[in-house]
KOLNUVO-999827 format. One line per field, with one value per residue (C-alpha): residue in one letter; x, y, z; residue number from 1. Coordinates in steps of 0.25 Angstrom, whole numbers, plus 5000, padded with zeros to 4 digits. Example, Ala and Ser with C-alpha at 12.3 -4.5 7.8 and 13.67 -1.06 7.14 Angstrom:
<rs>
aa (A	S)
xx (5049	5055)
yy (4982	4996)
zz (5031	5029)
i (1	2)
</rs>
This chain:
<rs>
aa (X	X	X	X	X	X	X	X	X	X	X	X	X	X	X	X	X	X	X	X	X	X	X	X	X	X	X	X	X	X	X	X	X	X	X	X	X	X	X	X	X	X	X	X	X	X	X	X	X	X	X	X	X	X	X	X	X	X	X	X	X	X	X	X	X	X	X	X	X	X	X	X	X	X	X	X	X	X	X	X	X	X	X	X	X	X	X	X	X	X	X	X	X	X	X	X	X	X	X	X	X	X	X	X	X	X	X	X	X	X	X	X	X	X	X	X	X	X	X	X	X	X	X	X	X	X	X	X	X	X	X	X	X	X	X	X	X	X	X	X	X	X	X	X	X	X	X	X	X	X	X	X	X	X	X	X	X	X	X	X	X	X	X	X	X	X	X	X	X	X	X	X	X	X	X	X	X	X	X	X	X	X	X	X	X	X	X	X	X	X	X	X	X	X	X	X	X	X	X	X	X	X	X	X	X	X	X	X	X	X	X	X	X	X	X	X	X	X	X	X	X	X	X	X	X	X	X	X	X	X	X	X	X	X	X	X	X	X	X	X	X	X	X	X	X	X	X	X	X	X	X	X	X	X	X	X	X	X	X	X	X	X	X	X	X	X	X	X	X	X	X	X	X	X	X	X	X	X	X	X	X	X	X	X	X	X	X	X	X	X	X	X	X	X	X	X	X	X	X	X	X	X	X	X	X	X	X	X	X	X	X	X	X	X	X	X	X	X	X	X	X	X	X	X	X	X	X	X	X	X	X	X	X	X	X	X	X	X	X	X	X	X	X	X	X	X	X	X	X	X	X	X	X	X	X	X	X	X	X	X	X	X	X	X	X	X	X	X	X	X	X	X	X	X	X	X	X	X	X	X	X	X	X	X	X	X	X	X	X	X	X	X	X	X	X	X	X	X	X	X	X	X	X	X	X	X	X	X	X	X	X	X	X	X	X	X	X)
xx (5006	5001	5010	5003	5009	5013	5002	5004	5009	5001	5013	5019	5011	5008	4997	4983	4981	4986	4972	4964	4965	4969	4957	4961	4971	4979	4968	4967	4955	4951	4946	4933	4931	4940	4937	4938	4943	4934	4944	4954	4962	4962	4974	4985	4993	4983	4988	4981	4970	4965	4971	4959	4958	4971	4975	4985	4975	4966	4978	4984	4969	4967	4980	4976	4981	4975	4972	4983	4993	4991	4990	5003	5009	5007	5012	5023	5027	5024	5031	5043	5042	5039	5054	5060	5053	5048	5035	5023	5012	5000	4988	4993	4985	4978	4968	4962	4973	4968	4984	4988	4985	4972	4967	4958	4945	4950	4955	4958	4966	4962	4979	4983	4998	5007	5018	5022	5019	5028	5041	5033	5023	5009	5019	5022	5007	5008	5020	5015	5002	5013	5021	5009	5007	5020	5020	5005	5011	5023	5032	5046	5054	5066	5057	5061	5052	5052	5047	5050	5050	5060	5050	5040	5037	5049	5053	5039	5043	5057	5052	5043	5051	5062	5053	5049	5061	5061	5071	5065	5073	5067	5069	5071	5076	5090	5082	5076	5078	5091	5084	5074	5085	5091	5078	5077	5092	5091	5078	5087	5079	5087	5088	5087	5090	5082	5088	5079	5082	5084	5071	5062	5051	5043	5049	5064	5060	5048	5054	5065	5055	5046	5059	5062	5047	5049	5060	5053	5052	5040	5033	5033	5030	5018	5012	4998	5004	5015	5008	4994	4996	5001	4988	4984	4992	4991	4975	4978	4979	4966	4960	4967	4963	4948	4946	4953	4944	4932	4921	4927	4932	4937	4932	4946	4959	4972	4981	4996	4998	5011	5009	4996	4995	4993	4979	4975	4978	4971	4958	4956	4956	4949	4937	4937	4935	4921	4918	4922	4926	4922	4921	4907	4915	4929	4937	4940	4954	4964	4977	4988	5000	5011	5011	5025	5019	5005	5003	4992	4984	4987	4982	4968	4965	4965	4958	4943	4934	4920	4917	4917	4930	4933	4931	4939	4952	4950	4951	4963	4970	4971	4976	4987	4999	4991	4986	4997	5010	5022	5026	5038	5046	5041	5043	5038	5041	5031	5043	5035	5022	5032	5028	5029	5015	5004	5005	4994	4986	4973	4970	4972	4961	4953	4953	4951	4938	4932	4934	4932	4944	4954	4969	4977	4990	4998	5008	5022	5018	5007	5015	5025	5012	5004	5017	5021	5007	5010	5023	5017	5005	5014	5016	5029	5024	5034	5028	5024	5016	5010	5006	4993	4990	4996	4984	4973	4981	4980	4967	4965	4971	4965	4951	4948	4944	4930	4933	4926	4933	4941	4955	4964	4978	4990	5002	5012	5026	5035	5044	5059	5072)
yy (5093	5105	5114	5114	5119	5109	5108	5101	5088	5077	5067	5075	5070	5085	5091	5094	5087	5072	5073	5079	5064	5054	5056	5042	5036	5027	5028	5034	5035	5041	5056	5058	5059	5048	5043	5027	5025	5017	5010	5007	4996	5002	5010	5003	5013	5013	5026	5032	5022	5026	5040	5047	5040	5044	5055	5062	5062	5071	5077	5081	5088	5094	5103	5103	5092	5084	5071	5070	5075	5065	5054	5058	5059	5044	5041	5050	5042	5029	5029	5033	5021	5014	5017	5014	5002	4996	4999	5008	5005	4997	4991	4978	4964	4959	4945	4932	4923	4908	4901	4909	4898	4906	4901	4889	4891	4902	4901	4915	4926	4940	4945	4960	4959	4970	4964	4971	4986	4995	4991	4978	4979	4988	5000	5009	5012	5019	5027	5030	5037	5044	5048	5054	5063	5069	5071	5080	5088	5089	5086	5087	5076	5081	5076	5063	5051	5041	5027	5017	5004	4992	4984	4988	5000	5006	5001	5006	5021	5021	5017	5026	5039	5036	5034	5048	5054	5055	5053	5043	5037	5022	5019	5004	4994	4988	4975	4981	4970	4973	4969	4980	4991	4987	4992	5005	5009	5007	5016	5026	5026	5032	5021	5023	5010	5011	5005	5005	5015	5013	5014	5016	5010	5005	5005	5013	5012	5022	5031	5035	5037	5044	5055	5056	5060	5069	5074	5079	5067	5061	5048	5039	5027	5016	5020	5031	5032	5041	5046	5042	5045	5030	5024	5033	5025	5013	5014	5012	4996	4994	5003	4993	4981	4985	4986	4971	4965	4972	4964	4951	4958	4948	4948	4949	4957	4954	4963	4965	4974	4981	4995	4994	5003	4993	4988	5000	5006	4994	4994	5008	5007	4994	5001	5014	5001	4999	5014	5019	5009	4995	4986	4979	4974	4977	4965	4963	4970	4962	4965	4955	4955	4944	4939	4945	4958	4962	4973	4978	4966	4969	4982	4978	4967	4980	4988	4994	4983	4993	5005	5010	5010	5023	5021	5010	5016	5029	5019	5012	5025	5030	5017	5015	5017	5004	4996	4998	4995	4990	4974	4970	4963	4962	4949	4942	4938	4949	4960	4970	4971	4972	4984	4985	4993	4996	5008	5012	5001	5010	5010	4995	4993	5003	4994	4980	4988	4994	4980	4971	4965	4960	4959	4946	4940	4931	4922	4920	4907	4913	4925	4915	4906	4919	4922	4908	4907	4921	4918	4904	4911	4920	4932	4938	4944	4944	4941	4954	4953	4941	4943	4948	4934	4929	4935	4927	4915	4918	4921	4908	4902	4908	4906	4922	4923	4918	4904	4910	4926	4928	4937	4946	4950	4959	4954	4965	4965	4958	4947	4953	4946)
zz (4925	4932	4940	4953	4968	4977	4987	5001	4999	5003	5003	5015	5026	5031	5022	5026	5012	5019	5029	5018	5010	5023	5032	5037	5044	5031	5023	5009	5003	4988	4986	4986	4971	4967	4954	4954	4938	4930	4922	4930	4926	4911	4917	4923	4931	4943	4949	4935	4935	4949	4949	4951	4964	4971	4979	4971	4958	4967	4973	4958	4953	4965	4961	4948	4939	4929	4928	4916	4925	4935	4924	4918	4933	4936	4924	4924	4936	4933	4921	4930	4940	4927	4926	4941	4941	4928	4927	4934	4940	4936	4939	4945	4944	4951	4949	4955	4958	4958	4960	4973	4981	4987	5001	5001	4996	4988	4974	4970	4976	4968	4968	4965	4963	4964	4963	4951	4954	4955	4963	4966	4976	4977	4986	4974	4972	4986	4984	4969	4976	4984	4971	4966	4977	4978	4962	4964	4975	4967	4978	4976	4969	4980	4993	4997	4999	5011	5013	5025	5017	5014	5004	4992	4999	4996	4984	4978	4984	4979	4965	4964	4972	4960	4950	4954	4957	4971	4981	4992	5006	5009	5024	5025	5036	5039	5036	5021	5009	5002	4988	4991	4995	4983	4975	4983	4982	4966	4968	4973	4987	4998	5009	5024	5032	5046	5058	5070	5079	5095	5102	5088	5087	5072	5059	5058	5044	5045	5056	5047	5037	5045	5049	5035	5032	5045	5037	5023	5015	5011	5015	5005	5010	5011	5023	5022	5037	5030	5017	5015	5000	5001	4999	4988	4978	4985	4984	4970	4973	4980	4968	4959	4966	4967	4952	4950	4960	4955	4951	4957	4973	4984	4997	5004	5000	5008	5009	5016	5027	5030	5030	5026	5015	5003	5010	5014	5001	4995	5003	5001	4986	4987	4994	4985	4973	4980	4983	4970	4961	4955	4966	4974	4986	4994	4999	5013	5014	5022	5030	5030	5039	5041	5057	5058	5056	5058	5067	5059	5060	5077	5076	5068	5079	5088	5079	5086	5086	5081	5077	5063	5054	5056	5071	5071	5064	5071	5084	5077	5074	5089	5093	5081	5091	5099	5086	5076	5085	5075	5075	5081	5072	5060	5051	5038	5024	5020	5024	5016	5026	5038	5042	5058	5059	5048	5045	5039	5047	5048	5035	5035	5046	5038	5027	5034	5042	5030	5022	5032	5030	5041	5046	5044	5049	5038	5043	5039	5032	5025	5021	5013	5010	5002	4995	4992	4985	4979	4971	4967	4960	4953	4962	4964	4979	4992	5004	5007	4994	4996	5010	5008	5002	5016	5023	5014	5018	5034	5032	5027	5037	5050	5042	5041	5027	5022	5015	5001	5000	4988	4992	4987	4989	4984	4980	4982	4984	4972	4977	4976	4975)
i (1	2	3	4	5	6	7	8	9	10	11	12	13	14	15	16	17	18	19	20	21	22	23	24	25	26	27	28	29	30	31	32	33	34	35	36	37	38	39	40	41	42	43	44	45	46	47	48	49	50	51	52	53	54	55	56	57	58	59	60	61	62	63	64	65	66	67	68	69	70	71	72	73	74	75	76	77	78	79	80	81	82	83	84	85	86	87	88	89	90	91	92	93	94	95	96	97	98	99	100	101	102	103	104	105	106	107	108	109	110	111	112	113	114	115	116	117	118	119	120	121	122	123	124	125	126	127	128	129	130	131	132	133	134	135	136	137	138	139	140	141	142	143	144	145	146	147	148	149	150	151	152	153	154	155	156	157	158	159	160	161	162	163	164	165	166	167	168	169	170	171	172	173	174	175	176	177	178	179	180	181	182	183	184	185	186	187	188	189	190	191	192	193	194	195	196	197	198	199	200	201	202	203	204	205	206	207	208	209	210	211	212	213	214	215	216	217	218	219	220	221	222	223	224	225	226	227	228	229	230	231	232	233	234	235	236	237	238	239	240	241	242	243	244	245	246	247	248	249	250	251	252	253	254	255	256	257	258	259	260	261	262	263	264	265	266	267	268	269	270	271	272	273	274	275	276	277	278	279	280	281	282	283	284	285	286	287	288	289	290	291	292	293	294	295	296	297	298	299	300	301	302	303	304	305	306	307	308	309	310	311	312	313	314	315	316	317	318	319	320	321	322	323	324	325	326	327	328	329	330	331	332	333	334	335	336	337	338	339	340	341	342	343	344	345	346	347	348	349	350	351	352	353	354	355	356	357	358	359	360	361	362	363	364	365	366	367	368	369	370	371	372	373	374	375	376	377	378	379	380	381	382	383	384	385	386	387	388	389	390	391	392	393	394	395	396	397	398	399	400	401	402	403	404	405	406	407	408	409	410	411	412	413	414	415	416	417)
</rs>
């Protein structure tokens, strides 16, 4: 691989090189002379398939590699998280589903399941975007990594830091699943238990992180908020999911909303399927959050009622501190899109405006109903996985969807023990 000296890294948050590539606000679109692959799903491994669409491909000729470099790079490190965790990544199915027990009239569900991807969810294919970065810019393995993250998040990041042979610290609450701290500490993650501080307010979770980034060590997290080079990999997905639904697209795509990140990620490679690659049509993109915690959904329903997109996020963006205030009291089965504010909430309005999709509230019974129906067809989801399935039922229920659309969904999060 060529020797090559270490430029501003991109993963630090600081370079002029982060606004060179994020002209907006949680939004992360493909270089201008991205190159759409014409036989994707020949290859499995989609950070090769699609590599000539992801920042860090541009990033690695621009400082003169070769395409072989790169190639042997993700393979290099895929054969190592192979190791960690059993296998590496690949493309994950994805079909129409006629037993999930689809809303009335419908009788198929189109179904990406990512239950089996790396560390069990679609969050290793963010912090494997990140892990490319750092290895282009060659920075060093001694730099410790940081993610605020009691769930998949986490466990996809300290799978993927060991596999590489870096040293990670995972901020977690006093309330973090034992089964799941079990998993990090075999990981060889550093754990920080947060305790709410007197007179803080948000996540102590993210404010310890945030002090530790403060400190030198670098955001590797699952939020663009933090480091935008989270949705290069996770763009990977939409990329994915546009060449499956090719030829035969739905109108609607529901998708769980935490963080925001896996629908922004997924509308963004959705949309640059119809600019630059196979399909004719882009399904409505839909957020879903649990009632016990939706302060997305509350922020959209204050959201500029005209103007253009641009306009209307611009407007969204100087009111954030109003719109996107965190919930009090978080609480669901769905543990996993808890998250007390969206935080990358803008580029989740910037995908519903440019795919004229909406926001929707599941309830608790119809975030145990989606995964009930889930586990029954076969899918080993939590609720958190299933809960994008959840919004299709409430949408159902309160009449929103047209009788005759055909839906997808993500199953993501594998059911743990």
């Amino acid at each position: 691989m060529n020797s090559t000296p270490q430029l501003a890294c991109v993963c630090d948050l600081v370079g002029e090189s982060v606004s060179n590539v994020q002209p907006l606000v949680s939004w992360l679109a493909t270089p201008d002379d991205g190159i759409w692959p014409t036989h994707a799903l020949e290859e499995p491994n989609p950070f090769i398939a699609y590599r000539k669409m992801l920042w860090s491909w541009h990033r690695a000729m621009g400082i003169g590699w070769s395409d072989d470099d790169f190639i042997h790079l993700v393979r290099n490190l895929d054969t190592a998280i192979g190791a960690v965790d059993g296998h590496g990544f690949v493309r994950t199915p994805a079909s129409w589903v006629t037993g999930l027990g689809t809303p009335v009239p419908a009788t198929r569900v189109f179904v990406k399941d990512e239950t089996d991807n790396v560390s069990g969810s679609h969050k290793a294919r963010h912090l494997m975007g990140q892990l490319l970065h750092l290895a282009v810019d060659a920075v060093s393995n001694d730099r410790r990594l940081a993610i605020a993250s009691c769930g998949n998040a986490a466990l996809g990041a300290a799978t993927v830091a060991r596999a590489a042979g870096r040293p990670i610290d995972v901020f977690i609450p006093t309330w973090a699943d034992s089964t799941v701290v079990g998993v990090l500490t075999d990981l060889d993650a550093t754990i920080h238990v947060c305790e709410r501080r007197p007179g803080e307010v948000g996540d102590p979770c993210m404010l310890r992180f945030r002090e530790a980034v403060h400190e030198g060590s670098l955001a590797f997290g699952v939020q663009s908020t933090e480091n935008p080079w989270t949705l290069d990999g996770g763009r990977t997905i939409g990329w994915e999911l546009a060449d499956q639904i090719a030829g035969d697209e739905p109108d609607l795509v529901f998708i769980q909303v935490g963080g925001g990140a896996l629908l922004t990620s997924t509308a963004i490679g959705l949309l640059e399927g119809l600019d630059r690659g196979p399909l004719v049509s882009v399904p409505q993109v839909w957020a879903v959050q649990a009632e016990g915690c939706a302060p997305f959904d509350r922020a959209w329903s204050g959201l500029k009622p005209g103007g253009s997109i641009d306009e209307r996020i611009a407007d969204a963006a100087e009111r954030s501190d109003v719109l996107m205030q965190p919930w009090k009291d978080p609480i669901s089965a769905a543990t996993g899109i808890l998250d007390d504010v969206t935080y990358d909430w803008l580029g989740v309005a910037r995908a519903l405006l440019t795919t004229g999709g909406e926001s929707i509230v599941a309830s608790e019974g119809e975030i145990v109903e989606a995964n009930q129906r889930a586990r029954k067809a076969g899918f080993d989801v939590d609720h958190t996985g299933s809960a994008g399935y959840a919004g299709a039922l409430a949408a159902q229920r309160t009449g929103r969807m047209p009788p005759t659309a055909e839906l997808a969904v993500i199953m993501t999060g594998v059911l743990r023990s």
